[in-house]
N, C-alpha and C positions, 0 to 999 in steps of 0.2 A: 682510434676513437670511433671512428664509423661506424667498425664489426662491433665494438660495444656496446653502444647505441640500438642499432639497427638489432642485432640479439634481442637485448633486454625487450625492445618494441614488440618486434614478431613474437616473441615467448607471453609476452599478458596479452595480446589478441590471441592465440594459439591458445589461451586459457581461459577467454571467453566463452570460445567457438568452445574446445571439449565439454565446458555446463553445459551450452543449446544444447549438443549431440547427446549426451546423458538425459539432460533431462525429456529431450524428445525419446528418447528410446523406452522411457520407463512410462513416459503420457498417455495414457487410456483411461478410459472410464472407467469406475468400481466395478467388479462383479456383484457386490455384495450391497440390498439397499433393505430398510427394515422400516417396521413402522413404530412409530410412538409419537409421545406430546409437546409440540417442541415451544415454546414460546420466544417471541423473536420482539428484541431490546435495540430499539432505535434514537441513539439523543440528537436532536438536530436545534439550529437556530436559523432564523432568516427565512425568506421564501429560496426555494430552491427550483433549482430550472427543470431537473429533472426528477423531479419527486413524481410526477404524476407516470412516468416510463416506471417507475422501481416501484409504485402501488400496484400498475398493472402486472408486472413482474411477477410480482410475490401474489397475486391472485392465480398466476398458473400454474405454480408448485405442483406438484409430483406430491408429495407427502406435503397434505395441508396445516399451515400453523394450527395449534391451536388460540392466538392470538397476538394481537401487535403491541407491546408496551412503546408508547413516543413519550418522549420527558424532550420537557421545554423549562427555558428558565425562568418566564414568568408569564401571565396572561397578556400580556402586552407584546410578547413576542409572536411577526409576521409569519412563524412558523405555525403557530399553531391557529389561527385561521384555516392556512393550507391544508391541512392533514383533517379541518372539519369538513372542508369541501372535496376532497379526495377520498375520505371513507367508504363512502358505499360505494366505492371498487373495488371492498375489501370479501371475498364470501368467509371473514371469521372476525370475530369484535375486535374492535380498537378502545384501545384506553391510554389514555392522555393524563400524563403525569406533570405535575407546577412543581418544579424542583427547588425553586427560590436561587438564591445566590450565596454567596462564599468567597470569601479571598484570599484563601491561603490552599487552593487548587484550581485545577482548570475548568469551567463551565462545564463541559464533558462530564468529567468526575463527578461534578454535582449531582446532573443531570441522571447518570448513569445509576449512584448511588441511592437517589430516591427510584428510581425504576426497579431498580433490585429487590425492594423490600416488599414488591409484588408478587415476588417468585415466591411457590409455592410447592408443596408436595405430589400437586399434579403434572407438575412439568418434568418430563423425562430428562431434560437437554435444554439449556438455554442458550439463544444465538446471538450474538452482538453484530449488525451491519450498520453499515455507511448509506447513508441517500445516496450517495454519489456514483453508486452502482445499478449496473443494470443485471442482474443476476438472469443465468439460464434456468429452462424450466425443472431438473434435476436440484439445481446448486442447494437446496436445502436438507434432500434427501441425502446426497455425495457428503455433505459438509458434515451431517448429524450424526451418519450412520455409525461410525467407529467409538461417538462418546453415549449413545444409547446401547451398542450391541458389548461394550465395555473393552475394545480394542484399545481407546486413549481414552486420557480423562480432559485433553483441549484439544482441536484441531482447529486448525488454520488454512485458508487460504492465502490469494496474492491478487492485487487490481492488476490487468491489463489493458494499457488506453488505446481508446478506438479513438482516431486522429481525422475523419474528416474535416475538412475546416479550421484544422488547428493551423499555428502560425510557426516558425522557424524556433521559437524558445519553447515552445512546447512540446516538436517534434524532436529536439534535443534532450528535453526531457524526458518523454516517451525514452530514446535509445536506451541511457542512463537506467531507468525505470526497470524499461524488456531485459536488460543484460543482469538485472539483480536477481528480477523475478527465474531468473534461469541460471543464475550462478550457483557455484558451489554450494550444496545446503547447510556441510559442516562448519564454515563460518559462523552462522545465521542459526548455528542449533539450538532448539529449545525456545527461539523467538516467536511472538503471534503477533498478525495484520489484524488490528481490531473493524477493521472494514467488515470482515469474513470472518467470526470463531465462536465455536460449540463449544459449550460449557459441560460435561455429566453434571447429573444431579447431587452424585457424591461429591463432585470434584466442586462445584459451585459450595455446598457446604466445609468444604474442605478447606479453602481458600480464601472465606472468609472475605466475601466480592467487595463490599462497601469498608471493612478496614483496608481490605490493599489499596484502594482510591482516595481513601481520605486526605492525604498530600501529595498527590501526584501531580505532573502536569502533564504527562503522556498514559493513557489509561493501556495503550497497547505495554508500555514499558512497567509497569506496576503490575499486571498479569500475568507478563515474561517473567520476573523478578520473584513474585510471589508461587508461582509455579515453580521455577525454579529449585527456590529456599524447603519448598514441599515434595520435591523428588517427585510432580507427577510428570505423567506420560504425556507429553508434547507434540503431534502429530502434524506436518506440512503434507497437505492432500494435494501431491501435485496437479491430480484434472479438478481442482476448485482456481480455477482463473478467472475471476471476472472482470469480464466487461468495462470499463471507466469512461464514459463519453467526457469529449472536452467541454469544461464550462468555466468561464473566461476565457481573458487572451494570456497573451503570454506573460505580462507582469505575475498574472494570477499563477499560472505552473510554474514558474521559478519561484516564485514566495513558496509555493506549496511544499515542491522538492526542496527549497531550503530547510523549512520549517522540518521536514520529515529527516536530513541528515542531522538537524541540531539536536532532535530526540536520539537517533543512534551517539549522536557524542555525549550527552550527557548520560543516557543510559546503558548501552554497553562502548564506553569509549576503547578495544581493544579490537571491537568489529570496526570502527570508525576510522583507527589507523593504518589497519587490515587494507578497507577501499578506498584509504587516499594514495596507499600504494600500489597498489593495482593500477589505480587512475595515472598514477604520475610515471608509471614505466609504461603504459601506454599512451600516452600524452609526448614519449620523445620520438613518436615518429616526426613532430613536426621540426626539430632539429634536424634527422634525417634528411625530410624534404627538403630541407633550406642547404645541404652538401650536396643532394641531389642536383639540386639546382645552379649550383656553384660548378658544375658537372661532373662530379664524384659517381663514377661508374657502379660501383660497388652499393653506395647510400639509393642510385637509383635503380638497383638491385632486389634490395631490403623494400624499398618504398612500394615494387610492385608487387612483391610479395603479401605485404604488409593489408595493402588496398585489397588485393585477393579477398584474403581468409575476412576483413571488412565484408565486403557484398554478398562474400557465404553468409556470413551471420546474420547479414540483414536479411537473406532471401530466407533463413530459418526460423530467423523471427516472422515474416510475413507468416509460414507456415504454421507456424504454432497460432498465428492470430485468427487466421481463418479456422484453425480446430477448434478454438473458443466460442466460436460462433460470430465473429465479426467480419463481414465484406465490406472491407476500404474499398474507395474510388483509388483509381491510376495514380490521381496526383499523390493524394498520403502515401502508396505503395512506394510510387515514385523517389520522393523526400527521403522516405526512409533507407532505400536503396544506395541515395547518393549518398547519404551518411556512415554507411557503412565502408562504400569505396572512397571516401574523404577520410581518412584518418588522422592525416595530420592535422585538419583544421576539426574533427570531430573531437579528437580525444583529449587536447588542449581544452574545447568547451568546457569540458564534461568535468575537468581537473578543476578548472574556475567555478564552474557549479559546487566543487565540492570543498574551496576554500569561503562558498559564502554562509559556511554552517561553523566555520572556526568559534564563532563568537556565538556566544548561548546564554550569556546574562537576561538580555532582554528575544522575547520572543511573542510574536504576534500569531494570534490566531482567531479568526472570525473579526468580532469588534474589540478583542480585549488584549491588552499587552500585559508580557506578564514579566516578572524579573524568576529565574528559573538558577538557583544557584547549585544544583545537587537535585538528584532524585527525588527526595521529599524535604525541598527547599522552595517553596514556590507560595508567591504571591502576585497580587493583582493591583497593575501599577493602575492600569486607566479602561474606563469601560465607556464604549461608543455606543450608540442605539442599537439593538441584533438586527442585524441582517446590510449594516454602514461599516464595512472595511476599510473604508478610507479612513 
């Protein structure tokens, strides 16, 4: 029982570690960057902490917008104060879209849907991002280039979180997170992180942006779906990583990462079975541990093995985080190191984390809970003031 154990353990860490090594091996910047008009599609609610870093952001770009579409859900929402006091950090127009409200999709969708109907025949390329990013001063050019020079017709990036000051369920989250952003692509083929993705101009009429959102409750999953069903060209821009400062504490990153596996189950549930297997043959190192313990020579064997190729991944992951452009302090560095050489006690987490997406009926996101029965099943149980999570 050990050697079976102990096997199965080392082989999904051993499967980890070969994505880092892959995906570091093929991580460099584009050769290739080109100009044209990109208009960039932001829906937000609430005040946000770091909105005023991601204005200044996206004022640095390399290839400048030619404008900011924000969609809010109503004039009453604290977001849209925010983004009137943050504008002229913009050097290109801002226009501010009242999306109103809906209940049989998710505020996003709303939101996103009246912003669309702005897009026009001048725009090469349209960009969908997240506030919650801190984009480098390339990332617009990197992201765009392939759906303007007609390489793909979507390309995608992936967050990765910079962890100063995060708390013990958030750096567990991060691990979870770093190991996806760098796992195998073929899982995850054909999927888009709507945090980060170019739209062509053909491919935007193509796709028909505001019918694929009309009942969704994941806009990143309606995209992927609808892409899909269209045979277009899909593109994962490995050097588009961004940035993710932490914001909240740790209730907030486990809600978050919840929230984001109950869309992979309800959307592609076959990816979702895919990483609770991964998780769960990684996860018996801690049975190991516990034979180890008992002083089973052999399980203490396995265990150090195990810990090993842990602290490689984690010292891989630092690497990749500093090529992104982030310099952690010690402690983050730190944290995440011992998570890596902790496997028995990390990869049980990370299993738990991923039994807390089993249930996908109800699903909260910002102020609004939603009842999510299927892909375009979704309605709106209860709506709190925007920017009141609780």
């Amino acid at each position: 029982m050990t050697i079976a154990l102990g096997t199965t353990a080392l082989l999904a860490t051993l499967a980890w570690l070969a994505g880092v090594i892959w995906f570091i091996r093929f991580f460099r910047p584009p050769a290739i960057e080109v100009p044209g008009q990109v208009t960039l599609l932001l829906a937000v609610t609430g005040r946000t902490e770091g909105l005023p870093q991601l204005f200044a952001a996206l004022a640095r770009q390399t290839l400048r917008p030619r404008r900011l579409l924000v969609a809010v859900e109503a004039e009453t929402d604290p977001a849209l104060d925010q983004v009137r006091e943050l504008e002229h950090l913009l050097p290109f127009p801002v226009e501010i879209v009242i999306a109103g409200l809906d209940d049989t999709r998710s505020q996003k969708a709303t939101n996103m849907m009246a912003a669309c109907a702005r897009v026009d025949a001048g725009d090469d390329a349209l960009v969908l991002l997240d506030a919650d990013i801190l984009p480098q001063d390339h990332w617009l050019s990197w992201l765009a280039t392939p759906a303007m020079n007609g390489a793909a017709d979507v390309v995608t990036g992936y967050r990765w979180h910079a962890l100063d000051g995060a708390g013990p369920g958030r750096h567990v989250v991060a691990w979870l997170d770093r190991s996806l952003a760098l796992g195998p692509r073929f899982l995850a083929s054909g999927l888009v992180w709507g945090g980060s993705v170019a739209v062509s101009r053909d491919a935007f009429a193509r796709m028909d942006l505001p019918g694929a959102l009309s009942r969704t409750f994941s806009t990143d999953g309606a995209i992927s779906r609808r892409a899909r069903a269209l045979g277009l060209r899909v593109l994962t821009r490995r050097a588009v990583l961004l940035p993710t400062p932490p914001e909240g504490g740790d209730r907030e990153a486990i809600a978050f990462k919840t929230r984001q596996l109950q869309i992979v189950h309800v959307y592609v549930p076959s990816l979702w079975v895919w990483l609770g297997v991964a998780l769960h043959a990684e996860a018996l190192a801690l049975p190991v541990a516990l034979l180890g313990v008992a002083g089973d020579a052999v399980a203490l064997g396995f265990l150090a093995a195990i810990a090993s190729v842990g602290l490689l991944r984690a010292a891989l992951h630092d690497r990749v985080t500093r090529a992104v452009g982030i310099r952690e302090g010690v402690a983050a560095r730190l944290a995440q190191l011992a998570l890596g050489a902790l496997a028995p006690v990390t990869a049980p987490a990370a299993a738990s984390l991923f039994w807390t997406s089993a249930r996908t009926r109800v699903i909260r996101w910002r102020h609004i809970d939603y009842e999510v029965l299927g892909p375009e099943q979704v309605r709106v149980l209860h709506r709190r003031t925007p920017g009141d999570a609780a």
